[in-house]
N, C-alpha and C positions, 0 to 999 in steps of 0.2 A: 504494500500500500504506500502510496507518494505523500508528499504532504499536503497534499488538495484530499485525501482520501479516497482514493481512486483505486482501485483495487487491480493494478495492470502486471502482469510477470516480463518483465523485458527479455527475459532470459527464454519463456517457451513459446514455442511457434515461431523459432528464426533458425533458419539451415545457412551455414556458411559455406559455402559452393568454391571450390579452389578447382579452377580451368587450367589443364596443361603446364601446372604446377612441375618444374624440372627437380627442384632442389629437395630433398629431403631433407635437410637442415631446415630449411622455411617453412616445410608443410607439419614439423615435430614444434614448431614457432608459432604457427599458426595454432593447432591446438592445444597445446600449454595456453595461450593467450584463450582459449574458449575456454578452456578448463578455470582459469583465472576469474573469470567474469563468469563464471556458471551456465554459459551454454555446451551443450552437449552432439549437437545437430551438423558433421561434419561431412560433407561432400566431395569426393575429388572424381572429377572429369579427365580422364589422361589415357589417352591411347598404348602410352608406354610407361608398363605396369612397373619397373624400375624405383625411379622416388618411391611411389606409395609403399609400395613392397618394403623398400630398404626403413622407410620414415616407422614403417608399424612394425619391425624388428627391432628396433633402439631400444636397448637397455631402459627402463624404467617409463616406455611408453603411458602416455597419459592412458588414463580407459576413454577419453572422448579419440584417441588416435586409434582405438584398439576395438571401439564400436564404429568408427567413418565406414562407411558405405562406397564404393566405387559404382561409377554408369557410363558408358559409353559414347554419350552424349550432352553438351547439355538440356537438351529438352528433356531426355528422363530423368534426369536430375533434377529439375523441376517442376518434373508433371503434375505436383502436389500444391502446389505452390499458386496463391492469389496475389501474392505483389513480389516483384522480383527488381530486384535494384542493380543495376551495373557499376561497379567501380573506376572511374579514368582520371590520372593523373590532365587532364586535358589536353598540353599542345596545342601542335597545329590544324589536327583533324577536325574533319568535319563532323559534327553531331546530330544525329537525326530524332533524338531525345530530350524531353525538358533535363536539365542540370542544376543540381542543387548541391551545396553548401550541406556538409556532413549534419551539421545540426539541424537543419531544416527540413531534411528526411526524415527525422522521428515522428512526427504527427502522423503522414502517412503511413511510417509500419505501425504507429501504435492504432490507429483504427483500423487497418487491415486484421491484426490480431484481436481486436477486440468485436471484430466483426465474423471469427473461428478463423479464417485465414493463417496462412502460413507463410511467412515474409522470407523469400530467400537475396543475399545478396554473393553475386560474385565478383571472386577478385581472379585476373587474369595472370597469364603466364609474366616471369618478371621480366622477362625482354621488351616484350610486345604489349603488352596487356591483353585486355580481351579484342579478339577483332569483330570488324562491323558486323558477321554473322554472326558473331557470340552475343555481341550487344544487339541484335533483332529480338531476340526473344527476353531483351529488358522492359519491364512499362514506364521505367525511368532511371537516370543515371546519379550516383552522385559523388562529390571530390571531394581531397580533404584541402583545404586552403594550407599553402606551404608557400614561402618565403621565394621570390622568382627566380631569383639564384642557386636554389637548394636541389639538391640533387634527388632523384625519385626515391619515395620511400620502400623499406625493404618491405617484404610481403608478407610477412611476419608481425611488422609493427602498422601496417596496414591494417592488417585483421586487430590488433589489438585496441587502436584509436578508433574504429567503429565501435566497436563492441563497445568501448569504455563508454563512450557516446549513447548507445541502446540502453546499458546498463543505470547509468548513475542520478537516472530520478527513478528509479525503481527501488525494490527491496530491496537491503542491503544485504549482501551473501554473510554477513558478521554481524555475530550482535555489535552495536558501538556500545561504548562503555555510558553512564546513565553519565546526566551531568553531576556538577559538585551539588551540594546544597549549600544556599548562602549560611551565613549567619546571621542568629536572631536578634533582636535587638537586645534581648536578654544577655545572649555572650558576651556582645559588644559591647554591650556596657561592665562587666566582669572584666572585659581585658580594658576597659579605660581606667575602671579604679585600680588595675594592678599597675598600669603601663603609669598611672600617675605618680602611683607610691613611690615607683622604683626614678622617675624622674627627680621627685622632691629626694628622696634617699642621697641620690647623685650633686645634690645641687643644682639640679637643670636651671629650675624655677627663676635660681638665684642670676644666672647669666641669662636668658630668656624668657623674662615674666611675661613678654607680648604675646609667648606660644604658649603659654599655659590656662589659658582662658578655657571656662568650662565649655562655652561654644564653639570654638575655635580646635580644643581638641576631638571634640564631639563629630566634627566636620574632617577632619583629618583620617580620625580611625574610618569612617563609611568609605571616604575615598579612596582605601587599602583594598576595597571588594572581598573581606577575608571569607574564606569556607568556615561554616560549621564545623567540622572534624579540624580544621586548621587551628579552630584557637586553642582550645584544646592544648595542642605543642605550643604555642606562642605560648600562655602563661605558663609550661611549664618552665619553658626559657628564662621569663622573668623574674618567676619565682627565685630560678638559680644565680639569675645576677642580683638578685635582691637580698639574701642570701649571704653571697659573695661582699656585698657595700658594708653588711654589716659586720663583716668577720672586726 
């Protein structure tokens, strides 16, 4: 659930489709990065069973490398499939598809999946990308915005910046830790009369009487934002320097 309350899985109903993928280091990259993000749904299109073969033999293969699916095509790859995105770094070519902006693709997979749909995107071979018959059977394209100078991303971190993209208004695959609790005003004022004793103890007062003001330190301690469980250790501290003043 997002924090609009929305009840969406970004994680199911998206197959990631790797075309003619050469490198089996990039396709064991590839799904490590699905594994990362908790999609499971991996795809490889490749006439030469080589990569895949070698990629799902790797020592410590993910289980989303060790459940991918191999087809022969990509149209049975995704025959299942009601919205299908193309990946292109852009250039010079010419486009026969709307192009969108990585973040601007989420709307439509998340209605396509929330309409049962099943969102596939591929990413193409890393020389070439996909070519204009791989991108026919897209209903739309989209890129990642990279710096004009920068050189094409590897295919690995490709798949990974989607996905993160899909992922991060969604459920979080971890619990996050709760926040702190503040403190009451009950503490706060516990640690003003100790934090005071130990100043007067000191002589503070004596060099600084303009900061000793009951309002003025009253204003100061709030401004710390201390935790609950924090003061706690704060007085125990003071205690010991206090403590200490009087040896």
């Amino acid at each position: 659930m997002n924090r609009e309350g929305i009840n969406v899985d970004p994680q199911g109903r998206v197959a990631i489709v790797l075309v003619r993928a050469r490198n089996p280091l990039n396709i064991g990259a590839a799904a490590r990065a699905m594994s990362n993000f908790g999609f499971d749904d991996l795809r490889v299109v490749n006439d030469y069973d080589v990569p895949f073969a070698e990629a799902r033999s790797a020592i410590d293969a993910a289980p989303v490398l060790a459940a991918a699916r191999q087809f022969g095509s990509v149209a049975d790859a995704i025959a299942d499939c009601t919205l299908v995105f193309g990946t292109t770094a852009l250039g010079d070519r010419r486009l026969q598809h709307p192009v969108e902006l990585l973040r601007d693709a989420g709307p439509h997979a998340q209605a396509a999946r929330m309409a049962g749909g099943t969102v596939a995107i591929l990413f193409g071979s890393e020389k070439t990308g996909l070519s204009a018959e791989e991108m026919s059977h897209c209903h739309r394209l989209l890129t990642i915005p990279m710096h004009r100078g920068g050189v094409s991303m590897n295919l690995g971190q490709a798949v990974a910046v989607c996905l993160y993209e899909l992922a991060r208004d969604g459920a979080a695959p971890r619990t996050l830790p709760e926040e702190a609790r503040p403190a009451t005003a009950a503490e706060l004022a516990r640690y003003e009369t100790l934090l005071r004793e130990v100043l007067v103890t000191s002589e503070y007062d004596r060099r600084f009487p303009g900061n000793m003001g009951e309002d003025a330190l009253r204003r100061l301690v709030r401004r710390l934002a201390l935790q609950g469980d924090d003061v706690e250790v704060w007085l125990g501290m003071l205690r010991q320097v206090l403590w200490k003043l009087r040896q």
